[in-house]
C-alpha angles and dihedrals in degrees: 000000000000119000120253122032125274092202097060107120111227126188111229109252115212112219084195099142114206107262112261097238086052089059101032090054088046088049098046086048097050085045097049092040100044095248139337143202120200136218110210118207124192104234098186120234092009087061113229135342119218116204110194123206126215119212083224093062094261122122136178126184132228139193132233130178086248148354093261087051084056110053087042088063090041095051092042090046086052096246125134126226126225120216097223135004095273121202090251101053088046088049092049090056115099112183116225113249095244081060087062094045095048083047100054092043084057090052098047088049093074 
């Protein structure tokens, strides 16, 4: 009888490893901005969007291939990653005033 068992259910594990220019932007946003944490949302066929947070109010978005490819660049770029957008983290963002402007030009345009 061979050694090991053929019936032994394993999940597939994917190797994929986080693009360079995803971490390194991350990075270089949780450096300029004093910290960050970061809220991931499936966004179907484009794959997962990552908000960052600043601790300064500011925040920026990125895009990965999937939300594991995600968390993998948020973890290696020393970011943590909230489960929900929580009161607090929506309460620390402060939009840019060329946000609001862009905003307000949207909404006239109807």
């Amino acid at each position: 009888m061979a050694d090991g068992s053929d019936t032994t259910l394993t999940a597939d594990k994917t190797d994929e490893q986080a693009p360079n220019g995803l971490v390194a932007g991350i990075k270089s946003f949780a450096a300029g901005h004093g910290g960050a944490k970061a809220v991931i949302e499936y966004v179907g066929k484009r794959g997962a969007r990552i908000v960052l947070v600043g601790s300064d109010g500011a925040w920026a978005d990125q895009f990965a291939d999937d939300t594991v490819v995600a968390r993998q660049a948020c973890a290696t770029a020393g970011v943590d990653v909230e489960n929900a957008w929580e009161r607090e983290l929506m309460d620390q963002m402060r939009p840019s005033n060329d946000l609001w402007r862009s905003m307000a030009r949207r909404t006239m345009a109807r």
